[in-house]
C-alpha positions as CSV (number, residue, x, y, z in Angstrom):
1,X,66.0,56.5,89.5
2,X,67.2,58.2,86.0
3,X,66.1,61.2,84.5
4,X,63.6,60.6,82.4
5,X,65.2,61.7,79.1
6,X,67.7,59.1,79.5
7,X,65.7,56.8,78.0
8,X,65.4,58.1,74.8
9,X,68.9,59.3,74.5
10,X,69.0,55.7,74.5
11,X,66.9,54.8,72.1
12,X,67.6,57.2,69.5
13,X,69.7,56.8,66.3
14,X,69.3,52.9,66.5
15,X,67.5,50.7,64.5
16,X,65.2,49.1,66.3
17,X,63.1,46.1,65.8
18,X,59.8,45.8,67.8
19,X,59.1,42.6,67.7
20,X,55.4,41.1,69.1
21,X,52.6,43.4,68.9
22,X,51.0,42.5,72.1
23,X,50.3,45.2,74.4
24,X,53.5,45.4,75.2
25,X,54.7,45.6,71.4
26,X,52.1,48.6,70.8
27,X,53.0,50.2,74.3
28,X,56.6,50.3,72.9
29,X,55.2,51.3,69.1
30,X,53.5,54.2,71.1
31,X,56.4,55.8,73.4
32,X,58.6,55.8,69.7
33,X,55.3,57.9,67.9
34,X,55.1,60.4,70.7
35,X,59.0,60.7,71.9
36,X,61.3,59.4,68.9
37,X,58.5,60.7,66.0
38,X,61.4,61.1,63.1
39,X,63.1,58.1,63.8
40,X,62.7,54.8,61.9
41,X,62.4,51.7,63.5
42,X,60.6,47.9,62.2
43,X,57.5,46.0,63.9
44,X,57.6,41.8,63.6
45,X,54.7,39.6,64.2
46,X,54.3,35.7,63.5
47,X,50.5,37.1,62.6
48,X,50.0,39.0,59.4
49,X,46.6,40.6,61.1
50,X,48.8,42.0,63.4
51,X,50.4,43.5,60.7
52,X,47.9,45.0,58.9
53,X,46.5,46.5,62.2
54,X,45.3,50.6,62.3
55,X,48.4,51.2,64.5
56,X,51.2,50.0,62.3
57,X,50.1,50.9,58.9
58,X,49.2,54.8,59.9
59,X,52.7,54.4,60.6
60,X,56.1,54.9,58.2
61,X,57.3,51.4,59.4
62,X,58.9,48.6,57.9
63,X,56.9,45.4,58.8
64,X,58.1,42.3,58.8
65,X,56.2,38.5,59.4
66,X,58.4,37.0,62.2
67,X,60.5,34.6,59.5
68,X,61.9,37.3,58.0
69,X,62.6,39.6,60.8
70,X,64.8,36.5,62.0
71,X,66.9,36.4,58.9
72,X,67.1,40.2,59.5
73,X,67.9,40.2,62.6
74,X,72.0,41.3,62.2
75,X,71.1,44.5,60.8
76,X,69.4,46.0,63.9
77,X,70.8,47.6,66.7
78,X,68.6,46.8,69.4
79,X,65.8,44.5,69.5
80,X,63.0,44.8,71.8
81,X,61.2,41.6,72.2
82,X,57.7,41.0,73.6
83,X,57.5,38.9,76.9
84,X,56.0,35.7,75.4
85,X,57.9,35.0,72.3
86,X,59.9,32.0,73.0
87,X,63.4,32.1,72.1
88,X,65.5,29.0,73.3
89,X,65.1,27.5,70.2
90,X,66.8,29.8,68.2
91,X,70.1,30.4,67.5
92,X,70.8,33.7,68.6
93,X,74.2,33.2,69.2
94,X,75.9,36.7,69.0
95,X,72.5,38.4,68.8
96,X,71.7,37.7,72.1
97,X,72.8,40.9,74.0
98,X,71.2,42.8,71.3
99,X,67.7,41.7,72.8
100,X,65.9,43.4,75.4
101,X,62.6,43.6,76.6
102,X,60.0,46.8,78.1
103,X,60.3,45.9,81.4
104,X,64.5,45.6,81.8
105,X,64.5,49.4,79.5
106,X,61.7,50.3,82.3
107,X,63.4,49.0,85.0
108,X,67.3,50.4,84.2
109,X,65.4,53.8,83.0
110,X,62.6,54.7,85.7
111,X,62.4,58.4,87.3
112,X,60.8,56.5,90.3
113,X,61.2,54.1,92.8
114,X,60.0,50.5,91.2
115,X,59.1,47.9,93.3
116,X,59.3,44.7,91.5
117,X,57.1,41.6,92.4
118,X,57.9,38.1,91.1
119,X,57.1,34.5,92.3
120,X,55.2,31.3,90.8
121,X,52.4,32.0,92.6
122,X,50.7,35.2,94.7
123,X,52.6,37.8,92.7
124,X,49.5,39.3,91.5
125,X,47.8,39.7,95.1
126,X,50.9,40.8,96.6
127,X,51.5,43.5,94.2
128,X,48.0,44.7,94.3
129,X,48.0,45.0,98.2
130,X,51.3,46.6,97.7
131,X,49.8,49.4,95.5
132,X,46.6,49.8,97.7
133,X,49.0,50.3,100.8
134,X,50.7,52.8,98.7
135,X,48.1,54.7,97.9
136,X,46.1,54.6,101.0
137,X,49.2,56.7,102.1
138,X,48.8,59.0,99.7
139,X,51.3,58.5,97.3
140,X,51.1,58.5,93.3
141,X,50.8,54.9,92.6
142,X,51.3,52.9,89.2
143,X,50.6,49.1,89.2
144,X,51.7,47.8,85.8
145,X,53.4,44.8,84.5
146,X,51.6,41.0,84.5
147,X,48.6,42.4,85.6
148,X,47.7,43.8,82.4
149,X,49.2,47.1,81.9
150,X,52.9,47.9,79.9
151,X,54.9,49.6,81.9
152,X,55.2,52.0,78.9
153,X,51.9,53.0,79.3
154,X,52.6,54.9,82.1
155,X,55.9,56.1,81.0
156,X,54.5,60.1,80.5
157,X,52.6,60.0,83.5
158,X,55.9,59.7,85.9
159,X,57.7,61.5,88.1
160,X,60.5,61.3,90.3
161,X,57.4,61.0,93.4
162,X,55.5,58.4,91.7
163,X,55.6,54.8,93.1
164,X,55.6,51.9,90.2
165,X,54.5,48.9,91.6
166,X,55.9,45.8,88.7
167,X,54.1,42.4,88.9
168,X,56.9,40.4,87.0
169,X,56.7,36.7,85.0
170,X,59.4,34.7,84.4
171,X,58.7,36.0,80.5
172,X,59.3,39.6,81.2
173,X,62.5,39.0,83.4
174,X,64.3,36.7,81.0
175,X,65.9,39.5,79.1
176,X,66.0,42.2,81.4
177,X,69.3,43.5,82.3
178,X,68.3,45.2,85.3
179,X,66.7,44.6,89.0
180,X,64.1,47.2,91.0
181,X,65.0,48.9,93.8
182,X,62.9,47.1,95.7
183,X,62.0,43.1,95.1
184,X,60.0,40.8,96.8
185,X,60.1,37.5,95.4
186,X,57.0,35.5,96.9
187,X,58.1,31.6,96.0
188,X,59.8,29.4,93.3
189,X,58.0,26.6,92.0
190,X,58.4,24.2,88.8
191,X,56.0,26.2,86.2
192,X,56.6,27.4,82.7
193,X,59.1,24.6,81.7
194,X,57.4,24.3,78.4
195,X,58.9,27.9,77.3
196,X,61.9,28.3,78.9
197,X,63.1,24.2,78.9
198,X,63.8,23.1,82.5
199,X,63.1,24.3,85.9
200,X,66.4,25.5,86.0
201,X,65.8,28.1,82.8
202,X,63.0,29.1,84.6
203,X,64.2,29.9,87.7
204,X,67.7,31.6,86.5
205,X,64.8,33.9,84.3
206,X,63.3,34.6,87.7
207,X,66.5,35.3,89.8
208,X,66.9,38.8,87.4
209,X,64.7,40.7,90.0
210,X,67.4,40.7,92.6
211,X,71.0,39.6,89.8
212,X,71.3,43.7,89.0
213,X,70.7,45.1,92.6
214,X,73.4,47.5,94.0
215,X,73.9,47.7,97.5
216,X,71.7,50.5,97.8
217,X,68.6,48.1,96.6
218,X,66.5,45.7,98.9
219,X,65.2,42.2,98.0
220,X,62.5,40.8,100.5
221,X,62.0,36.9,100.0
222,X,60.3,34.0,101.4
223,X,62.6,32.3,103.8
224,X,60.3,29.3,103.7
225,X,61.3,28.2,100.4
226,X,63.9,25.9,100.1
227,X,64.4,26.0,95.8
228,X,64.2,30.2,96.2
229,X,67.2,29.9,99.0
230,X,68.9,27.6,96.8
231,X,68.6,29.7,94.1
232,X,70.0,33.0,96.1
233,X,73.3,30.9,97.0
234,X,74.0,31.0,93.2
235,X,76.8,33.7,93.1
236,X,75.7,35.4,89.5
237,X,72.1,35.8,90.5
238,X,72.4,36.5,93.8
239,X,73.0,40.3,93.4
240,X,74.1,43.1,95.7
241,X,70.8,44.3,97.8
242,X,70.2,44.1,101.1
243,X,68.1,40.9,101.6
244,X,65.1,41.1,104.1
245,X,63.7,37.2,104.8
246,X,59.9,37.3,105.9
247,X,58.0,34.4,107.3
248,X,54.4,35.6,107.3
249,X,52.3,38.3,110.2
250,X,54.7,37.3,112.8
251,X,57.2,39.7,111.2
252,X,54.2,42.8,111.5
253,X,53.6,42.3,115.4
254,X,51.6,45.5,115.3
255,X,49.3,45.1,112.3
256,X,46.1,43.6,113.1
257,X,45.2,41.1,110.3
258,X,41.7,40.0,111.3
259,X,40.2,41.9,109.0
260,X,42.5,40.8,106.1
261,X,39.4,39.7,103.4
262,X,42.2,37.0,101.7
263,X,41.5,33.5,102.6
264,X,44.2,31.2,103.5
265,X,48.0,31.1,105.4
266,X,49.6,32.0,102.1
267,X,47.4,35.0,101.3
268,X,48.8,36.0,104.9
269,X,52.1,35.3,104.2
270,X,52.0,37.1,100.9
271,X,50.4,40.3,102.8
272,X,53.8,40.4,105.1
273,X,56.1,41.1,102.2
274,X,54.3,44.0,100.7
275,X,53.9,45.7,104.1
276,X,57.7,45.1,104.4
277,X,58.3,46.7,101.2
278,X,55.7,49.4,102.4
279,X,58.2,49.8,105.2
280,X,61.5,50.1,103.0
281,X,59.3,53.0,101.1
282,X,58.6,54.6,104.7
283,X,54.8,54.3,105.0
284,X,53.0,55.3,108.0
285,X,51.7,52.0,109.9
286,X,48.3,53.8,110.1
287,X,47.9,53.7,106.0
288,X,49.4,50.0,106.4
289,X,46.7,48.8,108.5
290,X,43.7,50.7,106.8
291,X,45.0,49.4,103.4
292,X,45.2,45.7,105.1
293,X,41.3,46.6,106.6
294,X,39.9,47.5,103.0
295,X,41.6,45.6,100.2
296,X,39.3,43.4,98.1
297,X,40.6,39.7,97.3
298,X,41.7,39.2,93.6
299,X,39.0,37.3,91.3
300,X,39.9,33.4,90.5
301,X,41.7,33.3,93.5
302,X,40.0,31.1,96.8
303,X,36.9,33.3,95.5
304,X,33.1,32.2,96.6
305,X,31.3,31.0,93.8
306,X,27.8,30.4,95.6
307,X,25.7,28.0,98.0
308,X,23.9,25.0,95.9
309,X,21.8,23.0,98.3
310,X,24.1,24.1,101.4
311,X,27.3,23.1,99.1
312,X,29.8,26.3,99.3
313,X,31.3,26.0,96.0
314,X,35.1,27.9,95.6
315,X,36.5,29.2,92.4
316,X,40.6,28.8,92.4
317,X,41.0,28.8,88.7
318,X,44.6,30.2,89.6
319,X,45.7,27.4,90.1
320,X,47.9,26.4,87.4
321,X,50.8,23.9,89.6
322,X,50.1,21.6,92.2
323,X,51.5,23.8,95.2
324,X,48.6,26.6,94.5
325,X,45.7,23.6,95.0
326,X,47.5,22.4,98.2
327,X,47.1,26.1,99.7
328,X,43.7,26.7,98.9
329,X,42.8,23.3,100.1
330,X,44.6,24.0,103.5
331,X,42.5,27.2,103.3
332,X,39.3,26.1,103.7
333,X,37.5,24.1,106.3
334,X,35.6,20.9,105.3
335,X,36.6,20.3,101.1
336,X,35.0,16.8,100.4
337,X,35.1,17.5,97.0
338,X,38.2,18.7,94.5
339,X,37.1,19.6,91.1
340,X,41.0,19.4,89.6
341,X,42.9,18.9,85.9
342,X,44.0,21.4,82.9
343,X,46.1,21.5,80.4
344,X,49.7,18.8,81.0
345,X,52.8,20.5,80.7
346,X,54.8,17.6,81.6
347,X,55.2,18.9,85.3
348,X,55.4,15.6,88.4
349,X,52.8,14.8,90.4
350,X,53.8,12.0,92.5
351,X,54.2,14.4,95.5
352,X,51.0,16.1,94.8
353,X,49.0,12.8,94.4
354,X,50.5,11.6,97.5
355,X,49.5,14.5,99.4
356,X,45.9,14.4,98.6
357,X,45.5,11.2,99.3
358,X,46.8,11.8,102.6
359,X,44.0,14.8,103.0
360,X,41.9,14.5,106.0
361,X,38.7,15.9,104.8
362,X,38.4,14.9,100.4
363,X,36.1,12.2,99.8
364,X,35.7,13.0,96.0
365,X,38.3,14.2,93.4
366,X,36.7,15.2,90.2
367,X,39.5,14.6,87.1
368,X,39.4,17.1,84.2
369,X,41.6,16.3,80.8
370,X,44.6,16.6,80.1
371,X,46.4,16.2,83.9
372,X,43.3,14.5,85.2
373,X,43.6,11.3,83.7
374,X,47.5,10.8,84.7
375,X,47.0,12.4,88.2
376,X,43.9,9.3,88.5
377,X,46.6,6.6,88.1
378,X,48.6,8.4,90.7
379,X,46.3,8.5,93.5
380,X,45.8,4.7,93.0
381,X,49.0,3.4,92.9
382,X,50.4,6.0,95.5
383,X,50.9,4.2,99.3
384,X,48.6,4.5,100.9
385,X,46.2,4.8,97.7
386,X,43.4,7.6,97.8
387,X,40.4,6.1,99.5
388,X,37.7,8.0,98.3
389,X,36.1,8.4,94.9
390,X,37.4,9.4,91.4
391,X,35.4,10.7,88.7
392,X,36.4,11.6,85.9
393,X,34.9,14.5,83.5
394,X,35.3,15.9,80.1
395,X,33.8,19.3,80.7
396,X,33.8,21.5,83.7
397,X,30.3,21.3,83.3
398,X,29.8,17.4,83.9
399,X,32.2,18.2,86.9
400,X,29.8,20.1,88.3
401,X,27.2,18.2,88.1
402,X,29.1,15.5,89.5
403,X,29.9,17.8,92.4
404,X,26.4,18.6,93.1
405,X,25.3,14.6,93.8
406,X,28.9,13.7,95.4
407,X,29.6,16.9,97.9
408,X,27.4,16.5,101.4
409,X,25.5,19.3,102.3
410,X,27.2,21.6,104.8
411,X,30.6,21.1,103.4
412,X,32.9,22.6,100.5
413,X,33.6,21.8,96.9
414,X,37.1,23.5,95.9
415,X,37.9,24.2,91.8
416,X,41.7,24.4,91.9
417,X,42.8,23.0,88.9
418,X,46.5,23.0,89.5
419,X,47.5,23.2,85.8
420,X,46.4,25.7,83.0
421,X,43.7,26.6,81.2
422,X,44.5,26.8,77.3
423,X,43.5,23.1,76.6
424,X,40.4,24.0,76.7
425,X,40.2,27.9,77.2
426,X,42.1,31.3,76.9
427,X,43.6,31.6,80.3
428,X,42.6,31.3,83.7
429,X,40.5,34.3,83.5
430,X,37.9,32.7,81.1
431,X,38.0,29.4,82.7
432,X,37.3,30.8,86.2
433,X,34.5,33.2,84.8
434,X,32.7,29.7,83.5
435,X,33.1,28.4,86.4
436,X,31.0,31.3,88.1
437,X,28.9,31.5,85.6
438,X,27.9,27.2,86.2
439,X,27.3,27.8,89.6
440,X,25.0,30.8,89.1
441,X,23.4,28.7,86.6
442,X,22.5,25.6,88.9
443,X,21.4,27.8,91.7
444,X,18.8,28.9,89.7
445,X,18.0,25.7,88.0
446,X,17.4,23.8,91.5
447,X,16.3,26.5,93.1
448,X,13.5,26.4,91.2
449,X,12.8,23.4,91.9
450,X,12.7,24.3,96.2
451,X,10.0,23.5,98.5
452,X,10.4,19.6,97.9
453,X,11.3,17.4,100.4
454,X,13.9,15.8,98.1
455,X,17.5,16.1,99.6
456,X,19.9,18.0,97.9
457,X,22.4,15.1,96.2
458,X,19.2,13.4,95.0
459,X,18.0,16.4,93.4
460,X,21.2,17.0,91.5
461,X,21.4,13.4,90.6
462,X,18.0,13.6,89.0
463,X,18.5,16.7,87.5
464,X,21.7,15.6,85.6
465,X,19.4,12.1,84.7
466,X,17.6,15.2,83.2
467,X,20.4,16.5,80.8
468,X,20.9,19.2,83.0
469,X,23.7,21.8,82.3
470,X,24.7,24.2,84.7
């Protein structure tokens, strides 16, 4: 913890370059205005509109489109960059330790405890539960970071009694020269590898939440994961904290999880390490178990989309890498159908092919561009080959529909794409809300269509014979 003007004593009398106006980019823009109102500093964007926006030109800033800000670069003295511009392209060469980023300034500057929460997968619910135990004890909580919110946004609401709970990518850790207090570090899979080049840029990027801890600081980590152990035996970003290894409820022998709402081992496994970190922070075991009683699952993750014609129908659109699709199928009792495929970012899936053909209960796997198509060939040429059916689809729609004639009645059909979203939408968000919005859709198409005797995969079949779109 610092006090708090220690930040700005930092930040003044240097020329600063805010580069990306994100919210992160007008989160910084905004702590400058209201703390540092005299002093200059530049804004760069690759997109003039951004530019031209209210909050930059009410403003006595230079602005600069993103080509000339890099030719200007030498003549600042501290550049704060936004999470996702990439930079491994570039040669930085000496400008490199000139470039930060929010979250390290937030992290190295904080007049509070910050826990920090990274991992490929289940960072979001695991820093969410963390916050809700935190403040179903009472304390001042902030969750901020990946989940939306700048951890300069909450910079004039702290104090040294405040709690900031961090959700941290891979993006906002690359520059950051500092670790939290407190880290828990969920898992460490393959992901990203478009921006930051190779696994292994990816997961040196994610090792910066436990590289800067003192002695004094705690990192809590799966000890399931073999690549996140392997990563921790690397000298230079293995850090100085304490390390606390959690396995899943085992560790919590008197919290009673049968109340936990989160489907799914992992969602278990995840709740472990915040209630460990809740226990670093010295919460009460009574606040622990009311906030493990009450919290709400996350949207997009293992969440229930509906009943069509007795087929339970789960939206997973987190899933972005193979690993998040084998959980939630492990999850859920009875998946004969897979609705699967995003956006192909190069990442293997000879091991995930091989393991859903080995699945007990999938009959059908339904292929969506771009992965779809090269995850197909896979699962026939795999030993033993998959024995059920692939279909392929353009559209989430026509997946659906193919669901709806394929899935049995009685049984589950899982979305769980395991790749993005932005081939053919903005982010997992908008793909998991169309999703929903399908399945509300055909529940009221065939359920207008009730009463007949005409079972349920015949009735989808003829309603797709029909043009119907869900």
């Amino acid at each position: 913890m610092s006090d708090p003007l220690e930040l700005l004593r930092f930040l003044e009398a240097k020329k600063i370059l805010v580069w990306g106006l994100g919210r992160e980019g007008k989160a910084t823009i905004d702590l400058l205005h209201r703390y540092l109102p005299g002093q200059p500093f530049a804004v760069a964007d690759r997109r003039p509109g951004a530019l031209e926006a209210a909050e930059c030109t009410r403003l006595p800033v230079d602005r600069y489109e993103e080509a000339e800000a890099l030719r200007r670069l030498p003549e600042f003295d501290l550049i704060l960059k936004a999470p996702g511009i990439p930079t491994r392209h570039l040669a930085l060469d000496g400008l490199a330790a000139k470039v930060h980023c929010q979250t390290g300034l937030f992290l190295r500057f904080a007049p509070c405890p910050v826990i920090g929460v990274t991992g490929t997968k289940g960072k979001s619910t695991t820093a969410s539960l963390l916050a809700h135990i935190c403040r179903s004890a009472g304390r001042k909580t902030f969750l901020v970071g990946n989940i939306g919110i700048p951890p300069f946004a909450v910079w004039g609401d702290l104090d040294p009694g405040s709690i900031v709970v961090c959700e941290l990518s891979s993006y906002q850790l690359e520059f950051a020269q500092s670790s939290p207090q407190i880290a828990l570090w969920t898992n460490l899979y393959p992901e990203h590898l478009d921006f930051h080049g190779s696994f292994a840029a990816y997961a040196q990027a994610k090792s910066a939440i436990a590289r800067w801890q003192s002695a004094e600081d705690v990192l809590i980590y799966s000890a399931d994961d073999r690549a996140l152990a392997d990563r921790l035996q690397k000298e230079k970003d293995a850090g100085a904290g304490r390390r606390i290894a959690y396995r899943g409820p085992a560790d919590l022998s008197t919290i009673d999880f049968s109340r936990f709402q989160p489907l799914g081992q992992h969602n278990r496994k995840n709740a472990a390490a915040a209630l460990l970190a809740a226990k670093v922070l010295g919460i009460e075991e009574s606040a622990m178990q009311e906030a493990i009683d009450s919290f709400s699952p996350l949207p997009h993750r293992l969440e229930p989309a509906g009943m069509v014609q007795g087929i339970l129908f789960y939206n997973d659109s987190i899933s972005t890498v193979p690993e998040s699709a084998l959980v939630a199928l492990a999850a859920l009792p009875d998946v004969r159908t897979l609705i699967v495929g995003g956006q192909d970012r190069g990442l293997p899936l000879e091991g995930f092919a091989r393991a859903l053909a080995n699945s007990p209960s999938l009959r059908t796997i339904v292929l969506l561009p771009e992965t779809g198509s090269r995850l197909g060939d896979l699962l026939q040429r795999v030993d033993p080959p998959f024995t059920g059916t692939l279909r392929f689809a353009e559209t989430v729609e026509a997946a659906v529909r193919i669901a709806l004639v394929d899935t049995p009645e009685g049984t589950c059909c899982l979305f769980s794409p395991a790749a993005p979203s932005y081939n053919a939408f903005r982010n997992f968000e908008e793909r998991g809300s169309h999703f929903m919005a399908l399945i509300r859709r055909a529940r009221r198409k065939i359920g207008t269509t009730a009463g007949t005797d005409v079972p349920a995969a015949c009735l989808a079949e003829r309603l797709g014979r029909q043009g119907f779109e869900p």
